[in-house]
PDB file of N, CA, C and O in Angstrom:
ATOM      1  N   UNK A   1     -32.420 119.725 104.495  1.00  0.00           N
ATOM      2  CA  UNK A   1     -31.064 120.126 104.207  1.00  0.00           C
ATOM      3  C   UNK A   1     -30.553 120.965 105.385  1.00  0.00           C
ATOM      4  O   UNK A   1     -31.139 121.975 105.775  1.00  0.00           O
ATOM      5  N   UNK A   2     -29.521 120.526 105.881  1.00  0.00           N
ATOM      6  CA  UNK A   2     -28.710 121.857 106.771  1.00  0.00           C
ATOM      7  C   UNK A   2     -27.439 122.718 106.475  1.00  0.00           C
ATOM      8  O   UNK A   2     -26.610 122.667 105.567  1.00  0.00           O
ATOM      9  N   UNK A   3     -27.574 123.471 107.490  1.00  0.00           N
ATOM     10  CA  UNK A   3     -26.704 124.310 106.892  1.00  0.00           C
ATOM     11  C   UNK A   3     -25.400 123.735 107.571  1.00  0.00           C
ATOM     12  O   UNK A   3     -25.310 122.906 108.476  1.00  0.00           O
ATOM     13  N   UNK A   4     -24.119 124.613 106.669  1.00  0.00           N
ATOM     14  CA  UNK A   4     -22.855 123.980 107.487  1.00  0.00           C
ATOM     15  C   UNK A   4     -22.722 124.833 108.166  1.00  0.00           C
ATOM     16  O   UNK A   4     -23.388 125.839 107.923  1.00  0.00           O
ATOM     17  N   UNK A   5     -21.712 124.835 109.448  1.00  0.00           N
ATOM     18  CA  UNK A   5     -21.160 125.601 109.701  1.00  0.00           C
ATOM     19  C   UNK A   5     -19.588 126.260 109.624  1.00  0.00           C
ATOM     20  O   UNK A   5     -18.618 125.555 109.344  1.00  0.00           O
ATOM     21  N   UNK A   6     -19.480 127.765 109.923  1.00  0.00           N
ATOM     22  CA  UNK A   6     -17.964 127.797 109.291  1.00  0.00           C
ATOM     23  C   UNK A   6     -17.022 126.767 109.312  1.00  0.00           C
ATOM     24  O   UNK A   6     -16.390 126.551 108.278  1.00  0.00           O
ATOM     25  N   UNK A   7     -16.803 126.040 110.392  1.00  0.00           N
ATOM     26  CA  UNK A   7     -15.448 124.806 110.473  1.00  0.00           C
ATOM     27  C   UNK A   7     -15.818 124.351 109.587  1.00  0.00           C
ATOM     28  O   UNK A   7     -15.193 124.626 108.562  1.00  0.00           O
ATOM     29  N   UNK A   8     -16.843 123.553 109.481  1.00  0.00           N
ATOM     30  CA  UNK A   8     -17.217 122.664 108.075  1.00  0.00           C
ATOM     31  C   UNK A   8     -17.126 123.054 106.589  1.00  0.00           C
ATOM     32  O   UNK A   8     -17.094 122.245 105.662  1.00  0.00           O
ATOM     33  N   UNK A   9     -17.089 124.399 106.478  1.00  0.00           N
ATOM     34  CA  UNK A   9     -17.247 124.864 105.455  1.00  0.00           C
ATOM     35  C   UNK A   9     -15.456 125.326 105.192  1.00  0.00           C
ATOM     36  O   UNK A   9     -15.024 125.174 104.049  1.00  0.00           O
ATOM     37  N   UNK A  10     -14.680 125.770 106.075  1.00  0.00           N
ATOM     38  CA  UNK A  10     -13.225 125.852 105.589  1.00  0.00           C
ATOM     39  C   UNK A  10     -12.332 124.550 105.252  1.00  0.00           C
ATOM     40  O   UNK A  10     -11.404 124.609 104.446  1.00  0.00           O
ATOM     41  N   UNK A  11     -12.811 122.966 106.173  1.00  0.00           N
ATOM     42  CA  UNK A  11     -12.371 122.249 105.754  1.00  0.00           C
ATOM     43  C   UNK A  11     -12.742 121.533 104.340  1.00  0.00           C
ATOM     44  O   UNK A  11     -12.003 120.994 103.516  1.00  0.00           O
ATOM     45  N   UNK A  12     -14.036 121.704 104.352  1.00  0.00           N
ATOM     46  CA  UNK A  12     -14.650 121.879 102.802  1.00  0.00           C
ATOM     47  C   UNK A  12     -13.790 122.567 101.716  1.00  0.00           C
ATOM     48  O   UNK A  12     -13.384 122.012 100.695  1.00  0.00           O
ATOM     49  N   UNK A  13     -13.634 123.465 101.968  1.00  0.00           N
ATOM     50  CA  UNK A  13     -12.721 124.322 101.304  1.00  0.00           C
ATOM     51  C   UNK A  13     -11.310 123.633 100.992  1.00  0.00           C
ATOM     52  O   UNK A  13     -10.979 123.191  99.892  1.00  0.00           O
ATOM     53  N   UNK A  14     -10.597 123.623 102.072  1.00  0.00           N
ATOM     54  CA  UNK A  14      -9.010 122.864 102.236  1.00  0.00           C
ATOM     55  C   UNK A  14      -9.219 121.776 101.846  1.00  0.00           C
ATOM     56  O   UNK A  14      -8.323 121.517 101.043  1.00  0.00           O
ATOM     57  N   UNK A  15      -9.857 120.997 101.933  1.00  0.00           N
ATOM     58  CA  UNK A  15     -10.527 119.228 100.581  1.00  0.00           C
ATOM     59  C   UNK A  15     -10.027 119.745  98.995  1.00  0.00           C
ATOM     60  O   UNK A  15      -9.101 119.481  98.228  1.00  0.00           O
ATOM     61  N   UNK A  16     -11.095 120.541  99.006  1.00  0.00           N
ATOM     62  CA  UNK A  16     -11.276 120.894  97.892  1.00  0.00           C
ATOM     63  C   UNK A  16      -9.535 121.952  96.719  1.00  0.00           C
ATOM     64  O   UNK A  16      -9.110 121.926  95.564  1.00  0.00           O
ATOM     65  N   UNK A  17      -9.244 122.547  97.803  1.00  0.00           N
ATOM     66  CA  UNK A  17      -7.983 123.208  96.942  1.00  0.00           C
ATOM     67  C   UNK A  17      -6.976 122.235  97.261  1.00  0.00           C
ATOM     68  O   UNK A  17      -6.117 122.303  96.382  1.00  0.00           O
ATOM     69  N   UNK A  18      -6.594 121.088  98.382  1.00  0.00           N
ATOM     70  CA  UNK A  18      -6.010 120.335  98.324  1.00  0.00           C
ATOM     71  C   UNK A  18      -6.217 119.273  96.798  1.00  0.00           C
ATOM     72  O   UNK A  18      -5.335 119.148  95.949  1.00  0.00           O
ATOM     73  N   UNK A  19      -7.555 118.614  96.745  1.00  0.00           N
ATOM     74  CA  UNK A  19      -7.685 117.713  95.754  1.00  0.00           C
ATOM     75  C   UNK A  19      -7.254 118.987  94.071  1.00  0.00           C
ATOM     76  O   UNK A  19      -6.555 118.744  93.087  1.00  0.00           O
ATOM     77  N   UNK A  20      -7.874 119.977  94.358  1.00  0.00           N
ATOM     78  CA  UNK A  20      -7.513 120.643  92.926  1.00  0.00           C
ATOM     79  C   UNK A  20      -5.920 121.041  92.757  1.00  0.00           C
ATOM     80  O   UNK A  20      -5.392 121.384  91.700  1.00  0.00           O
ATOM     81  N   UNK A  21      -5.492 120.959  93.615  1.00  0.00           N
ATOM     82  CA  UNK A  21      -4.012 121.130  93.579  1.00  0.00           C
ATOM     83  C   UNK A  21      -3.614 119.458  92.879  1.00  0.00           C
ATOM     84  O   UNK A  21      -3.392 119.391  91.670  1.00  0.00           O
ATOM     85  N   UNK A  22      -3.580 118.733  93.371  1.00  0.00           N
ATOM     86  CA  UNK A  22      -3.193 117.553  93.515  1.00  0.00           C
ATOM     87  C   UNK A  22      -3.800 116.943  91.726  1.00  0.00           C
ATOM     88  O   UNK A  22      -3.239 115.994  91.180  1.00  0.00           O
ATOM     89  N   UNK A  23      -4.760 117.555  91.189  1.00  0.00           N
ATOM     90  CA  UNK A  23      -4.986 117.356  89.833  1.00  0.00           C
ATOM     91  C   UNK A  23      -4.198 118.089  88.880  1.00  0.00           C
ATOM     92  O   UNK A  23      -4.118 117.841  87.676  1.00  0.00           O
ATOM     93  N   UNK A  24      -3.541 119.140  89.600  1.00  0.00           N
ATOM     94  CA  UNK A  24      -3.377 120.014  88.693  1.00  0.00           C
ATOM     95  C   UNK A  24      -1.971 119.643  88.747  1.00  0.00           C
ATOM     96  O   UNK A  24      -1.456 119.569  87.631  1.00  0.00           O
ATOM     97  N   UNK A  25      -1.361 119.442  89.531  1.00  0.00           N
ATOM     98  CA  UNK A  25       0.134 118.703  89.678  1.00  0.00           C
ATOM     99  C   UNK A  25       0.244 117.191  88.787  1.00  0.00           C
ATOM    100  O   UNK A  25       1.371 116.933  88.362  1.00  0.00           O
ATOM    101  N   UNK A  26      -0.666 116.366  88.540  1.00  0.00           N
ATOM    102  CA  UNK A  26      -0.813 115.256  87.560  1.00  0.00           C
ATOM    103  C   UNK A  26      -0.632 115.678  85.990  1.00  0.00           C
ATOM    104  O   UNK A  26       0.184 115.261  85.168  1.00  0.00           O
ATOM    105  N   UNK A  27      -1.632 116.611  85.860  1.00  0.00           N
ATOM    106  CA  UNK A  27      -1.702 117.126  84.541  1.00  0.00           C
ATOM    107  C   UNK A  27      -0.608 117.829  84.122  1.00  0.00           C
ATOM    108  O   UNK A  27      -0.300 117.751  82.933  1.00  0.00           O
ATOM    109  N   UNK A  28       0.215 118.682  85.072  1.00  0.00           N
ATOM    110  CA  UNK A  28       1.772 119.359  84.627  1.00  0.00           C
ATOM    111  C   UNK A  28       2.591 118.135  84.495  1.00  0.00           C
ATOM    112  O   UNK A  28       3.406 118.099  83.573  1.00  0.00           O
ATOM    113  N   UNK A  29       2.442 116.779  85.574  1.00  0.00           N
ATOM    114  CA  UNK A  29       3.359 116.167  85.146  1.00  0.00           C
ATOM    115  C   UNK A  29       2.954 115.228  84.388  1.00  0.00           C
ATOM    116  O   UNK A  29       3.578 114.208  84.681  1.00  0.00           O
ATOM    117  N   UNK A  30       1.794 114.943  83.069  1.00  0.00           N
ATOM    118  CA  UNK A  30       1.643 114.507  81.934  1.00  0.00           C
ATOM    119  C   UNK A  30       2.057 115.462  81.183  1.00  0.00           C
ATOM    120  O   UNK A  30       2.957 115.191  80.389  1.00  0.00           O
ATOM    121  N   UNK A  31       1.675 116.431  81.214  1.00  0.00           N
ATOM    122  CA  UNK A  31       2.117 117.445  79.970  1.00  0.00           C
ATOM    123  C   UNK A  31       4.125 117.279  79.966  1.00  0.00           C
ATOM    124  O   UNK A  31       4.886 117.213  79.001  1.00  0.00           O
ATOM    125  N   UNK A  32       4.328 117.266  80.967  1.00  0.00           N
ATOM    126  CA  UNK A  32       6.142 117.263  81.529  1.00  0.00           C
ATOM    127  C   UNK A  32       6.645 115.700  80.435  1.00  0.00           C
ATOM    128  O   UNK A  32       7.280 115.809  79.385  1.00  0.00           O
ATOM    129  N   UNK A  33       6.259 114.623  80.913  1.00  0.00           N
ATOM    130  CA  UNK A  33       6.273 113.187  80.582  1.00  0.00           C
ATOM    131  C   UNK A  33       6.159 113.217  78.962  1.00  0.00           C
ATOM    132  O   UNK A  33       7.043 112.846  78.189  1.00  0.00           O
ATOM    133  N   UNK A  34       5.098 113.648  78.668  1.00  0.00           N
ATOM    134  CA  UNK A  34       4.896 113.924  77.233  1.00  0.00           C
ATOM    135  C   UNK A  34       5.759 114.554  75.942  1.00  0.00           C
ATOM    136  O   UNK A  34       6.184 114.091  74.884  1.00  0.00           O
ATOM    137  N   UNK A  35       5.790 115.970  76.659  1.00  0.00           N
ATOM    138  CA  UNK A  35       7.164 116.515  76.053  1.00  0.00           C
ATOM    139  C   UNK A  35       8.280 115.709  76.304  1.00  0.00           C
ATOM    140  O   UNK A  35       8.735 115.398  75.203  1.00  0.00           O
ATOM    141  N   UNK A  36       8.966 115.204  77.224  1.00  0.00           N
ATOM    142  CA  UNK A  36      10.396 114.382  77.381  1.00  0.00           C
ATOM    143  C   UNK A  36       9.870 113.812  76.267  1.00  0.00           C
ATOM    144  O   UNK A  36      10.077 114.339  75.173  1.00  0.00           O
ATOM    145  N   UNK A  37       9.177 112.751  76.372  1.00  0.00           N
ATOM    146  CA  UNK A  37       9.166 111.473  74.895  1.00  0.00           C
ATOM    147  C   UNK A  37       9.013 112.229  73.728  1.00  0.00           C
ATOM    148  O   UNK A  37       9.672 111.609  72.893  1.00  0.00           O
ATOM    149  N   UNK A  38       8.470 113.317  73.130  1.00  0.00           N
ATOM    150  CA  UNK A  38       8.609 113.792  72.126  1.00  0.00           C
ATOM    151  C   UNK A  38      10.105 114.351  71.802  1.00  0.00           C
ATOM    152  O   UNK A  38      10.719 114.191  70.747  1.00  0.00           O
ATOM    153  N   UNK A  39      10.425 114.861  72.655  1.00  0.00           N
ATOM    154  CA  UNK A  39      12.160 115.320  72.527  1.00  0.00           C
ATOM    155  C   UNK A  39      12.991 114.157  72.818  1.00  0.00           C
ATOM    156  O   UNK A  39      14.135 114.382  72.424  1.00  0.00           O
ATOM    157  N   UNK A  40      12.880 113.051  73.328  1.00  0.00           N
ATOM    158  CA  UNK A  40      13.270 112.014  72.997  1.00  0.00           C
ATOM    159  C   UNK A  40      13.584 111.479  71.439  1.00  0.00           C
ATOM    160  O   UNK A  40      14.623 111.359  70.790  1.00  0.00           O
ATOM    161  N   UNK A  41      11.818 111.153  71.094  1.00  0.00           N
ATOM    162  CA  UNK A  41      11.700 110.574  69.551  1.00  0.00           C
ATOM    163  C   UNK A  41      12.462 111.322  68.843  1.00  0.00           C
ATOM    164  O   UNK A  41      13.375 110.736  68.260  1.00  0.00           O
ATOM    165  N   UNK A  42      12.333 112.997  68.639  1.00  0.00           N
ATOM    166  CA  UNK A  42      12.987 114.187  67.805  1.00  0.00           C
ATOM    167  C   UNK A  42      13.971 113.554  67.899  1.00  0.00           C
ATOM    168  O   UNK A  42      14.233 112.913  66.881  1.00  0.00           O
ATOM    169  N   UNK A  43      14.977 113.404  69.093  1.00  0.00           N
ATOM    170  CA  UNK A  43      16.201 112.792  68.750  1.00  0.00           C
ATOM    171  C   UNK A  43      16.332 111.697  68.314  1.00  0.00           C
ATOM    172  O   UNK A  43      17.156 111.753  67.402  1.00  0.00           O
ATOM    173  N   UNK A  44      15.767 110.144  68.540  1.00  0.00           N
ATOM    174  CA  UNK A  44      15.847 109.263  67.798  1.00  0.00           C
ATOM    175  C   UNK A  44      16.120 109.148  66.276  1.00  0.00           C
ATOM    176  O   UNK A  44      16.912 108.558  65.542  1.00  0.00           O
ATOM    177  N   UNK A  45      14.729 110.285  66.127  1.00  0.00           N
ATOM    178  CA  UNK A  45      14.687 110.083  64.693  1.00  0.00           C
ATOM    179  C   UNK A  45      16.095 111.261  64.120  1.00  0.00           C
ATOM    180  O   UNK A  45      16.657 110.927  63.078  1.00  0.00           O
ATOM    181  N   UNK A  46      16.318 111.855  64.441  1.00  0.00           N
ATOM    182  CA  UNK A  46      17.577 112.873  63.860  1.00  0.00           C
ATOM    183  C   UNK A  46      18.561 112.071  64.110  1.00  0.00           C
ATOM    184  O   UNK A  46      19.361 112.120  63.176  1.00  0.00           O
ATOM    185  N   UNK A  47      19.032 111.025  65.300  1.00  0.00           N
ATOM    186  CA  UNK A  47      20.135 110.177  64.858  1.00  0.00           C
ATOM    187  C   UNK A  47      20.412 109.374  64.092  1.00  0.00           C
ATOM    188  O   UNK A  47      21.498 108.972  63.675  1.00  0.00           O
ATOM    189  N   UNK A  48      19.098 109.035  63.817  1.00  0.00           N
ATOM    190  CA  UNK A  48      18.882 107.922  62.808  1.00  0.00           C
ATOM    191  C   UNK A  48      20.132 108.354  61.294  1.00  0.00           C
ATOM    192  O   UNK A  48      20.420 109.461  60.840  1.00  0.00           O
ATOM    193  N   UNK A  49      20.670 106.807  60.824  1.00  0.00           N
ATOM    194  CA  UNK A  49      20.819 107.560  59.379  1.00  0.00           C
ATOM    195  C   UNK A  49      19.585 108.015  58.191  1.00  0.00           C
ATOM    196  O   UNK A  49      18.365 108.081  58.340  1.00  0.00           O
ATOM    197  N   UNK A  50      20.313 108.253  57.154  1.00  0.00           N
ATOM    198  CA  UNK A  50      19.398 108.927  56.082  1.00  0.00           C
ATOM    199  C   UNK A  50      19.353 106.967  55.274  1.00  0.00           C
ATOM    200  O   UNK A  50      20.301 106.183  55.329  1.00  0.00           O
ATOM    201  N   UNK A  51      17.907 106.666  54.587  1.00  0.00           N
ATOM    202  CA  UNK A  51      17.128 105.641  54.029  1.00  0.00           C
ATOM    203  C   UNK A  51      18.393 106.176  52.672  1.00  0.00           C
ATOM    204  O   UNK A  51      18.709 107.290  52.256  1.00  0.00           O
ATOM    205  N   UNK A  52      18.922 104.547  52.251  1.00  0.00           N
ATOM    206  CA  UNK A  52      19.825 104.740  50.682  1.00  0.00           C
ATOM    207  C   UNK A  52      20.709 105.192  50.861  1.00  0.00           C
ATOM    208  O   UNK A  52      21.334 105.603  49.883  1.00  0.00           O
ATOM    209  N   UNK A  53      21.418 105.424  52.576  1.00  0.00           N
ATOM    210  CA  UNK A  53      23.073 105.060  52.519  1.00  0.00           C
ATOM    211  C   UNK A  53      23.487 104.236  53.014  1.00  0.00           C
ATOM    212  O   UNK A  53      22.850 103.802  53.974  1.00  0.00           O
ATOM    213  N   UNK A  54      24.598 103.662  52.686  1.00  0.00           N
ATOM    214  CA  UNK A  54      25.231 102.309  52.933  1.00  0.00           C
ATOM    215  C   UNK A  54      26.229 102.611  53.962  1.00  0.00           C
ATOM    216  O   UNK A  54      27.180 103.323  53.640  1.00  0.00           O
ATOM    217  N   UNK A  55      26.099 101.973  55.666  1.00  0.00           N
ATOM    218  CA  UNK A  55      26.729 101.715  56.589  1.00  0.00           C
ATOM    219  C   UNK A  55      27.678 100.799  56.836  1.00  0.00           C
ATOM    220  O   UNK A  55      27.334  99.671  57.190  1.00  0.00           O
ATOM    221  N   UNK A  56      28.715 101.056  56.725  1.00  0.00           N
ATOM    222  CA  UNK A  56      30.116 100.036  56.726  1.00  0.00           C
ATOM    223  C   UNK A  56      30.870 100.011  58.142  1.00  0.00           C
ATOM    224  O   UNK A  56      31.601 100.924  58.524  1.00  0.00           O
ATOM    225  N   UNK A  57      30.642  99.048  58.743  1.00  0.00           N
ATOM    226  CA  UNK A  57      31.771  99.179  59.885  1.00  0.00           C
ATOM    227  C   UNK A  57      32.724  98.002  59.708  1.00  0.00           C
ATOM    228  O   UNK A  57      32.511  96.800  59.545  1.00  0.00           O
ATOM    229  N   UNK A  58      33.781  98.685  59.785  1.00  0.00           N
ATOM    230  CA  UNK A  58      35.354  98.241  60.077  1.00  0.00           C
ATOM    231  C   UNK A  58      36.098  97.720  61.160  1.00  0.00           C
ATOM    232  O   UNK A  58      36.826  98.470  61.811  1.00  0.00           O
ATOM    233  N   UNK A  59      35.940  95.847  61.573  1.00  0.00           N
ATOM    234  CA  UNK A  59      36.444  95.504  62.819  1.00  0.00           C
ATOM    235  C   UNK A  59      37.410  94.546  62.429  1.00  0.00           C
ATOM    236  O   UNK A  59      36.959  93.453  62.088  1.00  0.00           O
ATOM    237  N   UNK A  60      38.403  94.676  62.407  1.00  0.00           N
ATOM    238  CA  UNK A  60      39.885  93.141  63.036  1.00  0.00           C
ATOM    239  C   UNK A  60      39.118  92.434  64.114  1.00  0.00           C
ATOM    240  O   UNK A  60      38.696  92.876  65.183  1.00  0.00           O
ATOM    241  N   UNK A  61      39.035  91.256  63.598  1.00  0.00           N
ATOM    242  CA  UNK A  61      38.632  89.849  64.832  1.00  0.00           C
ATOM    243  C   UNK A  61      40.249  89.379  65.209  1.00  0.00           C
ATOM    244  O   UNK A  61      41.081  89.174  64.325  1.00  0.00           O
ATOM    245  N   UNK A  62      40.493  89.269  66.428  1.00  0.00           N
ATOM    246  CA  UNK A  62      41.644  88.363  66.649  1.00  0.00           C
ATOM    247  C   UNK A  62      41.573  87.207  67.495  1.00  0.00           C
ATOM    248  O   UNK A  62      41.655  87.365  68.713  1.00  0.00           O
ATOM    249  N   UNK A  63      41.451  86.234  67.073  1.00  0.00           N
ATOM    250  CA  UNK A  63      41.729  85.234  67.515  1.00  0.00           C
ATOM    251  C   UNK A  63      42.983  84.755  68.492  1.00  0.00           C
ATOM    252  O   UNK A  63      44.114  85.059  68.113  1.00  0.00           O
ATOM    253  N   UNK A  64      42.855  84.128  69.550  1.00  0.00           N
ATOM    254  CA  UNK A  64      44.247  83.668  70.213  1.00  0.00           C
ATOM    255  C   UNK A  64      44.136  82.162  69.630  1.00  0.00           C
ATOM    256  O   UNK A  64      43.214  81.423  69.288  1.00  0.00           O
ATOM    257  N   UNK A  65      45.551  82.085  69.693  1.00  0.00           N
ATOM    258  CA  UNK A  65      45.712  80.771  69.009  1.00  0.00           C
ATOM    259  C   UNK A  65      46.171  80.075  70.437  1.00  0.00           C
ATOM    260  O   UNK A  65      45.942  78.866  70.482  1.00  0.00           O
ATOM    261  N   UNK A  66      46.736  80.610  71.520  1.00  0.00           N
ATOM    262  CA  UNK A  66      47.299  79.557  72.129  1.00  0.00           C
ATOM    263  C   UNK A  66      48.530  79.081  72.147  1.00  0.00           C
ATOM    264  O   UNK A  66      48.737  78.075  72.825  1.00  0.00           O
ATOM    265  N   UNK A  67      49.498  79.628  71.490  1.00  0.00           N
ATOM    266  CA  UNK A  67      50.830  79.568  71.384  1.00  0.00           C
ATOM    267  C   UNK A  67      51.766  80.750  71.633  1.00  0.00           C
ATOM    268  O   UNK A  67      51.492  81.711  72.352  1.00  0.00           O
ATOM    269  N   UNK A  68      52.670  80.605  71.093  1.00  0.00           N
ATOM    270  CA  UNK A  68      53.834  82.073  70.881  1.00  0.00           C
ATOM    271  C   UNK A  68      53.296  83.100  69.167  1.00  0.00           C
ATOM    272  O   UNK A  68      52.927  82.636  68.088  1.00  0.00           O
ATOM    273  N   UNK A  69      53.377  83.751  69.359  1.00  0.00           N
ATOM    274  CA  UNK A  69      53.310  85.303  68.391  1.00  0.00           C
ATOM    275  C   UNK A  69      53.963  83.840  66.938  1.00  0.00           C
ATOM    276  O   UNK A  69      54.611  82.849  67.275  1.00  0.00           O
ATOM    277  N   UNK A  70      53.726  84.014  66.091  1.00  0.00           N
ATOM    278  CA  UNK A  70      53.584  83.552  64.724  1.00  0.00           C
ATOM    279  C   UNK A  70      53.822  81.886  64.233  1.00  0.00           C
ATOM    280  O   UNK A  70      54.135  81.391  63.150  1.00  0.00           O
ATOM    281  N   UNK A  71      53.509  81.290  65.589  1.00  0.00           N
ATOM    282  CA  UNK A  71      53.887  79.860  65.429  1.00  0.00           C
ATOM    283  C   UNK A  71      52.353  79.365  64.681  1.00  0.00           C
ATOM    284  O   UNK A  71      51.332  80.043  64.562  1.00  0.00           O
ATOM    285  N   UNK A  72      52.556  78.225  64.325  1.00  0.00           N
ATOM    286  CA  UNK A  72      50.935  77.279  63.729  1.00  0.00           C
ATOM    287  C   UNK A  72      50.683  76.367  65.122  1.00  0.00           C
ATOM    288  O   UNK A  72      51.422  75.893  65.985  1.00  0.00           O
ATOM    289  N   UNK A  73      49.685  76.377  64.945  1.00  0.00           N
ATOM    290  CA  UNK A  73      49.198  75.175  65.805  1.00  0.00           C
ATOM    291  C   UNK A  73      48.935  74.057  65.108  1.00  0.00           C
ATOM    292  O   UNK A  73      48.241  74.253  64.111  1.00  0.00           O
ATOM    293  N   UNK A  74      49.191  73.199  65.264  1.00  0.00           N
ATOM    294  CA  UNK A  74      48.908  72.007  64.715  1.00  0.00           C
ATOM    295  C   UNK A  74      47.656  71.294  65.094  1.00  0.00           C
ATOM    296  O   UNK A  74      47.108  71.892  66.019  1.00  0.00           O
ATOM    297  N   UNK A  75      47.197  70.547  64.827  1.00  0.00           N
ATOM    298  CA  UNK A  75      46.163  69.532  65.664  1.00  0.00           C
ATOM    299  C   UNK A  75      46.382  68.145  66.142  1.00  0.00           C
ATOM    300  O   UNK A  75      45.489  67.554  66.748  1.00  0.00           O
TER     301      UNK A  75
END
């Protein structure tokens, strides 16, 4: 076995708090990712309506007929 010497042993070092940095920045941004989708769902589900009420929407279809304002079309 040998020994290192200092250079070897500070870049050893700078490896090492580089890679532990670089884990530790993954894991904040799972924990980050995680929370969004939970405060996401929270909202999903709070927009949602309530189960056993009845949703009615109200639309006029208009059709063009292709003529002048109240004439028939014939065929």
């Amino acid at each position: 076995m040998t020994a290192l010497n200092p250079v070897d042993r500070s870049e050893r070092r700078r490896l090492r708090r580089r890679q532990e940095t670089i884990r530790w920045s993954i894991r904040v941004l799972v924990v980050v990712v995680v929370f969004a989708l939970g405060v996401a769902l929270g909202q999903a589900i709070q927009d949602n309506p309530r189960p056993g009420r009845t949703v009615t929407f109200d639309q006029t279809l208009r059709i063009p007929t292709g003529g002048r304002e109240g004439s028939t079309v014939t065929p």
